[in-house]
C-alpha positions in Angstrom: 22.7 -86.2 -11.6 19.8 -84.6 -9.8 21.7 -83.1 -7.1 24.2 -81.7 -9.7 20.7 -80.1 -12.1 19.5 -78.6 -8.7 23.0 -76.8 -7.8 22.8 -75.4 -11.1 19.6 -74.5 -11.0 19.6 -72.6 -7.7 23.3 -70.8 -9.2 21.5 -69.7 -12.0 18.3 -68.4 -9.8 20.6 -66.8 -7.5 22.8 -65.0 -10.6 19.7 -64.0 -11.6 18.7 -62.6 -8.5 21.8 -60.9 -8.4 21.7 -59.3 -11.9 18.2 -58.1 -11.4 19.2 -57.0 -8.2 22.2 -54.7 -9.5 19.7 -53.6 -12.4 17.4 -52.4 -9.2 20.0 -50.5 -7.9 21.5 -48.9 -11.1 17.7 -47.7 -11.8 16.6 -46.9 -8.7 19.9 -44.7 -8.6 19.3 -43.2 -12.0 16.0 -42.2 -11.0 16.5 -40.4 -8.1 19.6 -39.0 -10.3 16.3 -38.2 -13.2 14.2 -36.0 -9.8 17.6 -34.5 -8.6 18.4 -33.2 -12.0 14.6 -32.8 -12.8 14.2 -30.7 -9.5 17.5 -28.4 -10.6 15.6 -28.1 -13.6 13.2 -26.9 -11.9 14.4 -24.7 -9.9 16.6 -23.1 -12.8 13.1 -22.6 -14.9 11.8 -20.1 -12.3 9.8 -17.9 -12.8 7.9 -20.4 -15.9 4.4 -17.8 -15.7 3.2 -14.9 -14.0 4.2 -13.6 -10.4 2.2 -11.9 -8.1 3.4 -9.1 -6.0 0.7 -8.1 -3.5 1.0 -4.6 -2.0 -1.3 -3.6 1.4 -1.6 -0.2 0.0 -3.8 1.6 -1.9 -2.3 2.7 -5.9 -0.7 5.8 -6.7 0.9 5.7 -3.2 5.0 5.5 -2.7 4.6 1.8 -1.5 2.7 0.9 -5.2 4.9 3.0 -6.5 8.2 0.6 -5.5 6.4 -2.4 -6.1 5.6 -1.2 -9.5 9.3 -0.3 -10.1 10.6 -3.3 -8.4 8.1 -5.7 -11.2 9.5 -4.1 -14.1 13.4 -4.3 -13.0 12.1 -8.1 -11.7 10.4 -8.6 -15.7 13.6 -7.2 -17.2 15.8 -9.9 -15.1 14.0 -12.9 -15.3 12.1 -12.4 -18.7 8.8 -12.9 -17.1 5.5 -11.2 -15.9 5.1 -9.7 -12.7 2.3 -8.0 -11.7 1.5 -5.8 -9.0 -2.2 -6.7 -6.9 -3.2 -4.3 -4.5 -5.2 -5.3 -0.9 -5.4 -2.1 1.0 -6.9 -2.5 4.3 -6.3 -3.3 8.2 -2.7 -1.6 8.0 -1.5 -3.9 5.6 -2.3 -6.6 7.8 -5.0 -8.2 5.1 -2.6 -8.1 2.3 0.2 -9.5 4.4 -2.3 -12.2 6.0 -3.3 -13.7 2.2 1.0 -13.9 1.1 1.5 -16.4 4.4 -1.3 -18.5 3.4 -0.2 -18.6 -0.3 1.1 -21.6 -1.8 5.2 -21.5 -0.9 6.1 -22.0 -5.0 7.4 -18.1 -5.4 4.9 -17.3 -7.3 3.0 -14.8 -4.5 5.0 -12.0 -3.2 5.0 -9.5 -0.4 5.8 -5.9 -1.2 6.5 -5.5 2.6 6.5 -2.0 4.9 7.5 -0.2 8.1 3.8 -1.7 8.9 4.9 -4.9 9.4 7.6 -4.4 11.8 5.0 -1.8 13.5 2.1 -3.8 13.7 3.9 -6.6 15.9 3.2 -3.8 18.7 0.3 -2.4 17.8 -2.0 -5.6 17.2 -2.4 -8.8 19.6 -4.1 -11.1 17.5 -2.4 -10.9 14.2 -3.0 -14.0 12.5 0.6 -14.5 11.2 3.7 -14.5 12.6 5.8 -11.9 9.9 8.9 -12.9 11.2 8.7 -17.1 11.1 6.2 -17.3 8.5 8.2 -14.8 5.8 11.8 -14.6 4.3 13.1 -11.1 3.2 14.5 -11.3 -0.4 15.9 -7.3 -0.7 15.0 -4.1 0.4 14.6 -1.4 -2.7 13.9 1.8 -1.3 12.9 4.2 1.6 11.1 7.4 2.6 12.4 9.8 5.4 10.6 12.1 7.4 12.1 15.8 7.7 11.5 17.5 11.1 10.0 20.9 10.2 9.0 23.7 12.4 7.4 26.9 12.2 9.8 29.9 11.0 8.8 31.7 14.5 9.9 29.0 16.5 13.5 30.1 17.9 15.4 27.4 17.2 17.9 26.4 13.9 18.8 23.2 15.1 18.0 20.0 16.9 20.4 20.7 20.1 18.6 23.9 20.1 15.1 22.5 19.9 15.9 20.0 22.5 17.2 22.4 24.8 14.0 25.0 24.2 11.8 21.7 24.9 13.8 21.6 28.2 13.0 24.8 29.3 9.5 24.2 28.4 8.0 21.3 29.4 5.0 20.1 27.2 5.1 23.8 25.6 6.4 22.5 22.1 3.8 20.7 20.2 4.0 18.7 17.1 1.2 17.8 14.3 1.0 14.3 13.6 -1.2 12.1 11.5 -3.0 9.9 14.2 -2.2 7.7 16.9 0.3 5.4 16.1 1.3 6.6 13.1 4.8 6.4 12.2 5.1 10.7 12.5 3.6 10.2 15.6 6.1 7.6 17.0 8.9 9.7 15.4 8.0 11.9 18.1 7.3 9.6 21.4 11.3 8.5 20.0 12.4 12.2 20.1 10.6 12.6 23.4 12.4 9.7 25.2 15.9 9.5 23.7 16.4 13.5 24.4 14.3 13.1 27.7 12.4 15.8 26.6 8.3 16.7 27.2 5.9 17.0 24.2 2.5 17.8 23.1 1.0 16.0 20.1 -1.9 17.5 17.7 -3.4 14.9 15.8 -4.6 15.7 12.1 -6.6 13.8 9.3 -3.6 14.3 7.1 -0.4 15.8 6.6 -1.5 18.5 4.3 -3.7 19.4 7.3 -0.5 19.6 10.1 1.5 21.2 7.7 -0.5 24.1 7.1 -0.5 24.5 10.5 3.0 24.5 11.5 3.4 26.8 8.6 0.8 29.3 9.9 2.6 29.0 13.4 -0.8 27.2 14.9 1.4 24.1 15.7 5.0 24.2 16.4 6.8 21.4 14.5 6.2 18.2 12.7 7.6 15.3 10.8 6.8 15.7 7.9 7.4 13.7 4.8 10.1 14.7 3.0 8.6 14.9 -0.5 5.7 17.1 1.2 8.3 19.2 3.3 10.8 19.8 0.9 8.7 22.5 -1.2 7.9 24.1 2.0 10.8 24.3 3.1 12.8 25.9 -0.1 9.8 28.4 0.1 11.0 29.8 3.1 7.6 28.7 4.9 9.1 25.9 6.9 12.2 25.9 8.6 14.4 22.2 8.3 15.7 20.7 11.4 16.7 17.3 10.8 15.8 14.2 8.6 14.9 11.0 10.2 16.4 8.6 7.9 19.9 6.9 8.7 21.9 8.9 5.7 21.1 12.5 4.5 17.9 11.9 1.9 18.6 12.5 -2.1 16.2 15.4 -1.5 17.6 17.5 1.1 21.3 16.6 1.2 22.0 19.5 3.3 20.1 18.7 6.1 21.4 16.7 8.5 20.2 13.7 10.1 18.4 13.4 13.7 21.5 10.9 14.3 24.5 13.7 13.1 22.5 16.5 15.0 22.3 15.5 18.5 20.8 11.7 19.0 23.0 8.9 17.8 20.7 5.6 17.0 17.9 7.7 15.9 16.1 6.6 12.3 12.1 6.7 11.0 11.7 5.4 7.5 9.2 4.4 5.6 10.8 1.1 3.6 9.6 -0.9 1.0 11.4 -4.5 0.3 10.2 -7.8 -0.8 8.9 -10.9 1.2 8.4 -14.7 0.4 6.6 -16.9 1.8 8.3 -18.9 4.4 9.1 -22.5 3.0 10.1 -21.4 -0.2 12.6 -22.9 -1.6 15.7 -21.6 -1.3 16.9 -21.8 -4.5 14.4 -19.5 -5.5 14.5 -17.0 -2.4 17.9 -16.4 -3.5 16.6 -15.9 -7.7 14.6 -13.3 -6.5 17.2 -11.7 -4.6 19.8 -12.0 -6.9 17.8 -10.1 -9.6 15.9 -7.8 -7.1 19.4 -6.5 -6.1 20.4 -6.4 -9.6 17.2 -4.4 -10.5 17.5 -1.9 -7.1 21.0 -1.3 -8.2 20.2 0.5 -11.2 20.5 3.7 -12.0 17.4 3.8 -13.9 15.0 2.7 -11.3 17.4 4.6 -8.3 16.3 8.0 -10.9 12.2 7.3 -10.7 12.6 6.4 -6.7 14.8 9.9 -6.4 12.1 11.6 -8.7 9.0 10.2 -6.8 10.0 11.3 -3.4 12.8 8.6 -2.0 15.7 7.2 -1.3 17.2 4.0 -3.2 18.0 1.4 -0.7 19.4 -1.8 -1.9 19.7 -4.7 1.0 19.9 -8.6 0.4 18.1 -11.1 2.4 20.6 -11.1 5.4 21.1 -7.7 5.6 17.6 -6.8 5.2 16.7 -10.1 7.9 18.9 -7.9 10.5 17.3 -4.6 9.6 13.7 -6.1 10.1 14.6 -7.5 13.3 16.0 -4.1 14.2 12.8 -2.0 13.4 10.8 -4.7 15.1 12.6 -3.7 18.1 12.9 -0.1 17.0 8.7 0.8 16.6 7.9 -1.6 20.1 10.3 1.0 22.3 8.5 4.0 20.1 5.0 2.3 21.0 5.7 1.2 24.5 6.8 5.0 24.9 3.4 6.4 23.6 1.3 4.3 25.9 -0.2 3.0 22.9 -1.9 -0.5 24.0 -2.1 -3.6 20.9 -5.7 -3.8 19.6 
């Protein structure tokens, strides 16, 4: 009688066990099921408050400018704030040094540059890495240079001016802003894909080179477009090429350095988007999704036409590739100029 009470009783203690056990599992399955579905809920609720975009330049420039244009088209997508934070400074490097140590939650941004593909070269002891510890979400828009030169100068074309640099070994000189500078490394590319010998004349500003290559003082320059263009419909400046990869919105009859004489060749001043790396996914590809959606539109393609630039509308892969490209692009330019990292 006792033996048959104490087989029951362990059968009952080990059903028991074995319910409680299965109840466990079903709630130990239904709660990761809850943080799945709570973490897609998540992700689908982004952006839930205000983004930052920070920009490394100063306001009122071309690079505000897009990451002004890019916030509103991002506001209209995703019904939600984004506001533009400038950090000027250090070539953009301080403004790009406080978006990799943000939190990794999307809610920081990067209005990235042709900086931050330049600066890999130009500085040693960058405290970031921009290509591991960022993740492109689109490319908007871009700003080409126009190579100008003076209306004396006896040239109509870039085979021409290649072939007068020829004959003239470190005759022709070009206006630049500064060491370094993207116009200057436009021309150290020039130099050493035609095989050609330059002089460079550095200025304060553009406005400064310009008025010199218009007075015949300096030869040529590369110029920015949006500067040039004036110039150049005024007779006082005489187009050669621009620098971009297609013929710019502003001067669609001029051809570009590559349909002129030197295939590969591009300079442009781009503005796109960066994340932080380790964001999630889920909401690198949001972003990008709207971003795209925003760039493609004809209204904010209108204001980047009417300030000076040239729509450009890349995803994250495409824009990835394009980076990695420039990075290469601006070390060849900088190697070229001599020009040692700081």
């Amino acid at each position: 009688m006792l033996h048959s009470h104490s087989t029951q009783s362990r059968s009952r203690t080990r059903a028991a066990i074995l319910v409680f056990g299965l109840l466990g599992a079903s709630l130990g399955v239904l709660g990761a099921a809850t943080v799945w579905v709570g973490g897609a809920f998540a992700q689908e609720g982004y952006p839930s408050k205000p983004v930052k975009i920070v920009v490394g330049m100063p306001a009122g420039t071309f690079t505000d400018l897009s990451a002004r244009l890019i916030a509103d088209g991002l506001r209209s997508e995703l019904k939600e704030t984004f506001v533009v934070e400038n950090r000027p400074g250090a070539a953009t490097n301080i403004a790009t040094l406080g978006v990799a140590r943000a939190p990794k939650d999307g809610y920081t941004l990067l209005l990235s540059t042709n900086s931050n593909a330049m600066n890999v070269s130009l500085y040693k002891d960058l405290a970031f890495d921009v290509v591991k510890d960022f993740r492109p979400i689109a490319m908007i828009a871009s700003s080409a240079f126009i190579l100008a030169v003076t209306p004396s100068l006896p040239v109509s074309n870039l085979k021409e001016l290649i072939a007068y640099a020829k004959s003239r070994p470190d005759v022709l000189n070009f206006a630049s802003t500064g060491s370094g500078t993207a116009n200057h490394l436009a021309v150290e590319m020039l130099a050493k894909q035609a095989d050609i010998k330059v002089a460079t004349i550095f200025y304060k500003g553009s406005t400064e080179g310009i008025t010199d290559v218009i007075a015949g003082r300096t030869d040529a320059m590369f110029a920015p477009a949006s500067t040039a263009m004036p110039q150049i419909q005024a007779g006082k400046l005489k187009a050669i090429a621009v620098t971009s990869a297609a013929r710019s919105s502003l001067a669609p009859d001029v051809p570009t350095m590559a349909e002129a004489a030197l295939p590969g060749y591009e300079v442009t001043m781009w503005n796109g988007l960066f994340a932080p790396a380790g964001t999630p996914p889920e909401i690198v590809d949001r972003l990008a999704a709207a971003a795209t959606r925003a760039a493609s539109s004809q209204d904010l393609q209108s204001k980047i036409k009417s300030n000076g630039g040239d729509p450009i509308v890349m995803g994250p892969k495409e824009f990835q590739d394009y980076f990695q490209t420039d990075i290469r692009r601006w070390s060849d330019a900088i190697s070229a100029a001599g020009i040692k990292p700081q």
